[in-house]
C-alpha positions as CSV (number, residue, x, y, z in Angstrom):
1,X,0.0,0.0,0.0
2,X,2.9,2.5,0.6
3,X,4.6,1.6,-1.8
4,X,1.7,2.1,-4.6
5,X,0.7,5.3,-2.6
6,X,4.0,6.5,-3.7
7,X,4.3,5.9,-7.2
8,X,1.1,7.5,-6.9
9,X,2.2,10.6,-5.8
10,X,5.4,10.7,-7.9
11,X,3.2,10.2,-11.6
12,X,1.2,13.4,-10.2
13,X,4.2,15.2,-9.3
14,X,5.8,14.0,-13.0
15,X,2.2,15.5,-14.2
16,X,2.3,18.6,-13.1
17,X,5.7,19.0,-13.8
18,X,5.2,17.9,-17.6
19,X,2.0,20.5,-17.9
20,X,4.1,23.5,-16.1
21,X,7.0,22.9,-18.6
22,X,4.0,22.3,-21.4
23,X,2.9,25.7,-20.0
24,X,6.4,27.5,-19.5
25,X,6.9,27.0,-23.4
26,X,3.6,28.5,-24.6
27,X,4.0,31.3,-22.6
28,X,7.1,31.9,-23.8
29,X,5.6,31.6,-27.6
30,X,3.6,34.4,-26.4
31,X,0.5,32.7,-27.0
32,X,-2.5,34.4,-25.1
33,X,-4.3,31.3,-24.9
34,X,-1.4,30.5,-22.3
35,X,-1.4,33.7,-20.6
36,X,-5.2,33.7,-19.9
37,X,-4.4,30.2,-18.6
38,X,-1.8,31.3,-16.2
39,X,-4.1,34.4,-15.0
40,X,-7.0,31.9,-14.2
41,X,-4.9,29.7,-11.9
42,X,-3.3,31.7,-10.3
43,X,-5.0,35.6,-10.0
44,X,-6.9,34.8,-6.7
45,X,-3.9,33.1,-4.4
46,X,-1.5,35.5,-5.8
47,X,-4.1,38.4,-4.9
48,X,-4.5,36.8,-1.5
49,X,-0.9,36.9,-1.0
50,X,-0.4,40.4,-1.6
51,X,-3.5,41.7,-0.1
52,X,-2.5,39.9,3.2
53,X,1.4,41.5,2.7
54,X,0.4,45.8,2.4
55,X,-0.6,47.8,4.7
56,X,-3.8,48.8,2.6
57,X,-5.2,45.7,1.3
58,X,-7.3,47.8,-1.2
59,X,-3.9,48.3,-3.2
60,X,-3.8,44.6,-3.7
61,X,-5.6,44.3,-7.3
62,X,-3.4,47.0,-9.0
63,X,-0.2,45.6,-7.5
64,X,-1.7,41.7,-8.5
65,X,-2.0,43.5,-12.2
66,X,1.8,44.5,-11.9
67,X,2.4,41.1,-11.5
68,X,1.5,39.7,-14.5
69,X,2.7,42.6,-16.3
70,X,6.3,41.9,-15.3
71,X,5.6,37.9,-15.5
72,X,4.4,38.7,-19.2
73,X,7.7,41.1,-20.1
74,X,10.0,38.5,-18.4
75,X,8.7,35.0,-19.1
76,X,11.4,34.4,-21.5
77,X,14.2,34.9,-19.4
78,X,12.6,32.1,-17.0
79,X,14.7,28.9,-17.4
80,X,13.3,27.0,-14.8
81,X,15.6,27.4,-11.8
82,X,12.8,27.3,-9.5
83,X,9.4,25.6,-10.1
84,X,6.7,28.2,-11.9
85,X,4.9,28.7,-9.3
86,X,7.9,29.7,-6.6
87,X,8.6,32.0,-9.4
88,X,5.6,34.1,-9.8
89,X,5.3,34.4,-5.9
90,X,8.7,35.6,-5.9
91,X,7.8,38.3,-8.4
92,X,4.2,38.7,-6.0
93,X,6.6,39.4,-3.2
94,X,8.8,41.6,-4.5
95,X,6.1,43.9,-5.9
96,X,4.0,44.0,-2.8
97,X,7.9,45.0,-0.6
98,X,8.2,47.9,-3.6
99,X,4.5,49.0,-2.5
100,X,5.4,48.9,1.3
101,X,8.0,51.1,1.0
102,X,6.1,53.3,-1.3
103,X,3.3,53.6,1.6
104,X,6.0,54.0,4.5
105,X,7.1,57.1,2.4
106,X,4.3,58.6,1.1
107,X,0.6,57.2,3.1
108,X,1.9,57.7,6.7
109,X,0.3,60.9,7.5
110,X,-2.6,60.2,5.3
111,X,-3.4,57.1,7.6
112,X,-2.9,58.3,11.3
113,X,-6.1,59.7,11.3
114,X,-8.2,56.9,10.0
115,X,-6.2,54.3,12.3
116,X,-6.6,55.9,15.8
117,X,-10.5,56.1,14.0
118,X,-10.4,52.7,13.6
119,X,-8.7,51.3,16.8
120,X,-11.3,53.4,18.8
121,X,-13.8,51.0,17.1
122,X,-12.0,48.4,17.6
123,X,-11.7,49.0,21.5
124,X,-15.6,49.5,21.8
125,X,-16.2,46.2,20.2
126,X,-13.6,44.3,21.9
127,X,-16.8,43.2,24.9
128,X,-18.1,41.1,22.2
129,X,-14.8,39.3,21.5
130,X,-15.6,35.5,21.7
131,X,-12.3,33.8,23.8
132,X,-9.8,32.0,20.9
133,X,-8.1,30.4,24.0
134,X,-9.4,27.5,23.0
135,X,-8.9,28.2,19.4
136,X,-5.1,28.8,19.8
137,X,-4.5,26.1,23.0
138,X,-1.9,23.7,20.6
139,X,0.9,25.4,20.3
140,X,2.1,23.1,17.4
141,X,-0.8,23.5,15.4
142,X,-1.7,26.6,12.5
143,X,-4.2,29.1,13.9
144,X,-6.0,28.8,10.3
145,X,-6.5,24.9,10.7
146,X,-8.3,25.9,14.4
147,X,-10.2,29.1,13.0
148,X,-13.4,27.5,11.2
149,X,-15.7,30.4,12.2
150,X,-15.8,33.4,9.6
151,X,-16.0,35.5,13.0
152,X,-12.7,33.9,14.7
153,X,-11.0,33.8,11.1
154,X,-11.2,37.5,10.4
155,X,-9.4,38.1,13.8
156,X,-6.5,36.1,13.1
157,X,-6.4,37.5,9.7
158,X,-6.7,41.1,11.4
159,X,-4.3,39.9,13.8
160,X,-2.0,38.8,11.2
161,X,-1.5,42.0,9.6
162,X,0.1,42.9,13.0
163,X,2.7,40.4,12.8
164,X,6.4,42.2,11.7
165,X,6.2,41.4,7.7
166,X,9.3,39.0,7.8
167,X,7.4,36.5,10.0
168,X,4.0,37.2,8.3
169,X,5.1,36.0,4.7
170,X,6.6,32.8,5.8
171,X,3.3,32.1,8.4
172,X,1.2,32.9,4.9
173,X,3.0,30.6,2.5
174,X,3.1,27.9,4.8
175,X,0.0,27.9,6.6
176,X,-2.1,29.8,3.7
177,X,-0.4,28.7,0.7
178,X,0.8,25.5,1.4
179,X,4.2,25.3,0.7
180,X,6.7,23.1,1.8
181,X,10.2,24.6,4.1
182,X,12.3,23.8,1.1
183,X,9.7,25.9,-1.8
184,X,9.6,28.7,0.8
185,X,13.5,28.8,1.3
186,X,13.6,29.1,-2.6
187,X,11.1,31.6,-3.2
188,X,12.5,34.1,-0.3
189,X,16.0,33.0,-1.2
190,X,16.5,32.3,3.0
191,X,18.1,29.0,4.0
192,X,16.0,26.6,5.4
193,X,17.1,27.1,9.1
194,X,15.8,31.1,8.7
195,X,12.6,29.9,7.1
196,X,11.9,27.9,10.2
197,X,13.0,30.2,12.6
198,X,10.7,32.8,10.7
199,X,7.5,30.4,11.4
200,X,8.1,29.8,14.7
201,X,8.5,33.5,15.3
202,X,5.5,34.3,13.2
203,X,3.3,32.1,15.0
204,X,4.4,32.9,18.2
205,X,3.6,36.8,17.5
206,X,0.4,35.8,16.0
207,X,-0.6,34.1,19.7
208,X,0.6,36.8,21.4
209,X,-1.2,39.1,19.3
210,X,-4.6,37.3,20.0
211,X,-4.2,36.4,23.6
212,X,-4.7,39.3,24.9
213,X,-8.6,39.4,22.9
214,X,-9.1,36.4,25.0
215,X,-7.8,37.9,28.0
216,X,-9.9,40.9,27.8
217,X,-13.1,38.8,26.9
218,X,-12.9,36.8,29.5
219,X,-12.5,39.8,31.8
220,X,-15.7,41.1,30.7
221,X,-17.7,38.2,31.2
222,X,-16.7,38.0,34.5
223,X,-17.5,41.6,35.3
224,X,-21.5,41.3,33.6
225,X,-21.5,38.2,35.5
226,X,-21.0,39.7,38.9
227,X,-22.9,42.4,38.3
């Protein structure tokens, strides 16, 4: 049985390898039957990506645009160092870090106001916070396996955003995206060590980001309790 699982999973690796190189050449012929191909696969998790790495998420669709613009100009220089797919989120990555530092230079001021707007919201909703102690009680397991609830989900995601950005891209393509230590060590171009040492970290400030929600919820049911 393990032995057929496994020359299971090889042919579909050998499959998807055959149809990305199948892929990689048509592109590369220019053919826009191709490109719409590419755009259709992989538009929504590369959007994801990016929207989860700026500061303004709302900046995520033109910067997703950009992507395929430069994947389009610069297809023919790929020679397959690094699987299609690590390459594009590569590319994703390094056009959503040119938009962070194009907000840290230009969007501060314009935001100050709009966040101390926000985080007074945030403060007079935090009574209704359900606890995510339970939620987040394995420490060895992804917050985004525990977080079935659309509620509990959008605070880890808003949680998330908090996390430095270093620790928040390698917690997103694992945990998110799925990819293994090694693919992550090649897209970021990190060692495998760092990539680790980056998850562990990002986790870790993810928990420590949402503990205090559960903290404070907990608090407050006590207090209407006694009351």
């Amino acid at each position: 049985m393990q032995a057929g699982s496994a020359m299971g999973n090889l042919a579909s690796a050998v499959d998807v390898t055959s149809a990305e190189a199948a892929l990689v050449v048509e592109l590369q012929a220019g053919s826009e039957q191709a490109f719409a191909q590419l755009i259709a696969q992989y538009h929504q998790p590369l959007y994801s990506l990016i929207a989860r790495s700026l500061q303004d998420p709302a900046d995520a669709s033109d910067i997703t645009q950009e992507v395929f613009i430069k994947v389009f100009r610069n297809i023919r220089s790929f020679h397959g160092e690094a699987s299609l797919r690590t390459w594009l989120y590569r590319i994703a990555l390094h056009e959503a870090s040119n938009q962070r530092r194009w907000w840290s230079r230009h969007k501060r001021q314009e935001i100050a106001m709009e966040a101390s707007y926000h985080a007074h919201c945030d403060a007079d909703a935090e009574g209704e916070s359900q606890s995510l102690g339970s939620t987040l009680a394995d420490g060895g397991s992804s917050p985004f396996e525990q977080a079935s609830q659309h509620e509990v989900r959008a605070r880890v995601e808003a949680a998330l955003r908090e996390v430095p950005e270093a620790f928040r891209t390698v917690v997103v393509l694992r945990e998110i995206e799925g990819f293994t230590y090694e693919e992550i060590a090649d897209i970021l171009q990190v060692n495998l060590g760092t990539v680790k040492s980056r998850l562990t970290r990002g986790r870790a400030a993810l928990r420590l980001l949402l503990a205090p929600k559960s903290r404070i919820a907990a608090c407050t049911h006590t207090a209407e309790v006694s009351q």
